[in-house]
N, C-alpha and C positions, 0 to 999 in steps of 0.2 A: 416572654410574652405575657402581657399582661392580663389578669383573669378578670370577666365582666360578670363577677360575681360578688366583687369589693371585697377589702382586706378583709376581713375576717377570714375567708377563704386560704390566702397564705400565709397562715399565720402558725400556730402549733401543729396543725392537723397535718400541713404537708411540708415537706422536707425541702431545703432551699437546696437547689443545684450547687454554688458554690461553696457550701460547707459539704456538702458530698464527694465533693472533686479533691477536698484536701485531705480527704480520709485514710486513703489505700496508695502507695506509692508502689511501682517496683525498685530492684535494684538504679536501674537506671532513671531514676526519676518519674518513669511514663504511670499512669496512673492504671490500676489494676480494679476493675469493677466490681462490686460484691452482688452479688446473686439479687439483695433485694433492689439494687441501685437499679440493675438488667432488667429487674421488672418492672421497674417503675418507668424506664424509657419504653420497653418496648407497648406496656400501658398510654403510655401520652400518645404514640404515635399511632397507636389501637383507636382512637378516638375517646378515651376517656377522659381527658380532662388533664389539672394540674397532677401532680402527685399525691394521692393520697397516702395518709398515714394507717394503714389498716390497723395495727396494734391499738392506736388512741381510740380509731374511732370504733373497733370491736368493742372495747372496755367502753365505750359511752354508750351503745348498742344493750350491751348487756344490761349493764346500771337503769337504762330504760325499760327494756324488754322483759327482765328476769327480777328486778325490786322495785321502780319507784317509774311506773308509767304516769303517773302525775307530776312526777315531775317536769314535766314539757307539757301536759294539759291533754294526755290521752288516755283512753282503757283499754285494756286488754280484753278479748272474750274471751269465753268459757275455756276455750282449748288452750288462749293465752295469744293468738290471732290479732292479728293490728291490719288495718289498710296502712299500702303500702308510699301511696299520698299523702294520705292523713299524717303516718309516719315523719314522712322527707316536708313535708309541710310546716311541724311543731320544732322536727328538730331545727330549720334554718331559722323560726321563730325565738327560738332559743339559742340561736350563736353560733349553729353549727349545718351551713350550706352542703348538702351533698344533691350531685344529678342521681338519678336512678344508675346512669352508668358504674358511678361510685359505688353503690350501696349492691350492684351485683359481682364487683369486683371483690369488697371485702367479705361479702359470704363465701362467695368462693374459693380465697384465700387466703385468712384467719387459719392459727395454725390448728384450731379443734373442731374448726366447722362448728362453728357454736351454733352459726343461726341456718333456716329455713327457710323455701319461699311454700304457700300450698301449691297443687296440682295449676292452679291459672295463673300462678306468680301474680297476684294482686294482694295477696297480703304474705307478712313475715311474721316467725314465730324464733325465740329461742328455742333449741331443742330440748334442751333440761334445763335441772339449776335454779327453779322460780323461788322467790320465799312470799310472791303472792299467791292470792287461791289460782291456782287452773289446771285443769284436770286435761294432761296432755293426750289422753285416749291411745296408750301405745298397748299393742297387746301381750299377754303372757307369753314367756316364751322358756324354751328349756335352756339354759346357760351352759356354756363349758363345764368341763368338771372341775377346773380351777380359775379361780379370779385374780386379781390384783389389783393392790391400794395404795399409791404411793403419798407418802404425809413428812411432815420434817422430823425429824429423829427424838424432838424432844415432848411430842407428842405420845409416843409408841407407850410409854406405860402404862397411862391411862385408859390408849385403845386397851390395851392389854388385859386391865384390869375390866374395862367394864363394855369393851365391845365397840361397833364403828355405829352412832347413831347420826341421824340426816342432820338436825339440828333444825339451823329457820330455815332450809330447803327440804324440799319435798320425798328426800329420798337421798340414800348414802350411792355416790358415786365410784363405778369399779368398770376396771380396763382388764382387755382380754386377753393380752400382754405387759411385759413384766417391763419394757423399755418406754412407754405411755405413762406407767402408773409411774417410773422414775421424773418423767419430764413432770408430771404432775405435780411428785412431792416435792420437788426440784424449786417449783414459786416461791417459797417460803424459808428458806435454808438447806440444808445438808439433807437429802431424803432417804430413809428406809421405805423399804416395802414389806407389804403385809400381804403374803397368801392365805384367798377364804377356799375353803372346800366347799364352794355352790353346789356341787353335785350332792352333799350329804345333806346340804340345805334345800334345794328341791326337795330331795327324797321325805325330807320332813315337813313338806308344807309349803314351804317360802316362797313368793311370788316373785319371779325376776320380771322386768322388760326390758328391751333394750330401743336406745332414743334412736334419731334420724342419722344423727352421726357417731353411731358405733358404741354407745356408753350406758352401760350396763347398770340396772337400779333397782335398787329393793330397800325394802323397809328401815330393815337394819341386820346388822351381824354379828351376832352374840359373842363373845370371848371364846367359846367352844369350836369353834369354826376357823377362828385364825392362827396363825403362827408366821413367823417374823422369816424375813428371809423368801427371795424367790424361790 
């Protein structure tokens, strides 16, 4: 069916039916569905539209949301807040067509819950991860007695040596399990994990909070504090 949204619409962002259909075979030739294919049908027939690509369009989500909200010609407020118009507005200004149905589809299932809607669902925020200013107002809170950091292997000596600092984000990123922070280190190569003792690090000061979708943040984490290995 053809979309009244114009090509751009089907183009990278959403996945063609018939490259999908020759993906999975069973033995007997019949075609075996993969989970994201399942949801992507039972999405069209939901009322939502063509199929969206939620991976592309989180990562352009992000790229907007969390570094360069000029890029599309909008700002961010204080807390890091966007209308949710204004939003769905600049991005199809910019080449990239989503209905609001879309854009509550992929917050909802993005595999980190990256983003947020506030309390009236009129605007969306990233929940962490910014490297512009915005002060996301989450409050202190006491951490587990252990954390986790997963990074690519060829990283780990320098954490080693000089500790986990945020860098140009706001805040060094840590998971409350040890199978998150692998999928984590997992982006980028082969992942070790790094266990922090949060708990020795409250005891001594250290301000955690933890975002909308479960991810754990603080300043930084000194060498003293970690050791390699779940």
């Amino acid at each position: 069916m053809a979309s009244s949204l114009g090509p751009r619409r089907s183009a990278a962002l959403y996945q063609s039916p018939s490259k999908a259909s020759s993906r999975r075979l069973g033995q007997n030739g019949s075609r075996t569905a993969t989970r994201t294919e399942e949801a992507c049908f039972l999405n069209h027939f939901e009322g939502r539209g063509e199929r969206v690509d939620v991976v592309r369009v989180s990562k352009r989500l992000s790229f907007v949301l969390r570094h360069h909200p000029d890029s599309i010609g909008i700002s961010l407020g204080a807390a890091g807040w966007v209308d949710v118009d204004s939003l769905l507005a600049a991005l199809a200004a910019h080449g990239l067509v989503l209905t609001r149905a879309d854009l509550d589809h992929v917050v909802a299932s993005n595999d980190k819950r990256r983003f947020a809607f506030d309390e009236t669902g009129t605007r969306i925020r990233a929940s962490q991860g910014h490297s512009v200013p915005v002060e996301l107002g989450y409050a202190d809170e006491t951490p587990p007695a252990v954390l986790f950091h997963g990074t690519p292997e060829r990283n780990v000596p320098a954490i080693l040596a000089e500790g986990l600092r945020a860098g140009a984000r706001h805040a060094v990123h840590l998971s409350s399990d040890e199978a998150t922070a692998r999928r984590v280190g997992e982006r980028r190569g082969r992942a070790a994990i790094l266990t922090i003792d949060a708990a020795a690090m409250a005891a001594e000061g250290a301000r955690f909070t933890r975002s909308a979708n479960g991810v754990w943040l603080v300043d930084a984490v000194p060498p003293r504090y970690l050791r390699l290995g779940g």
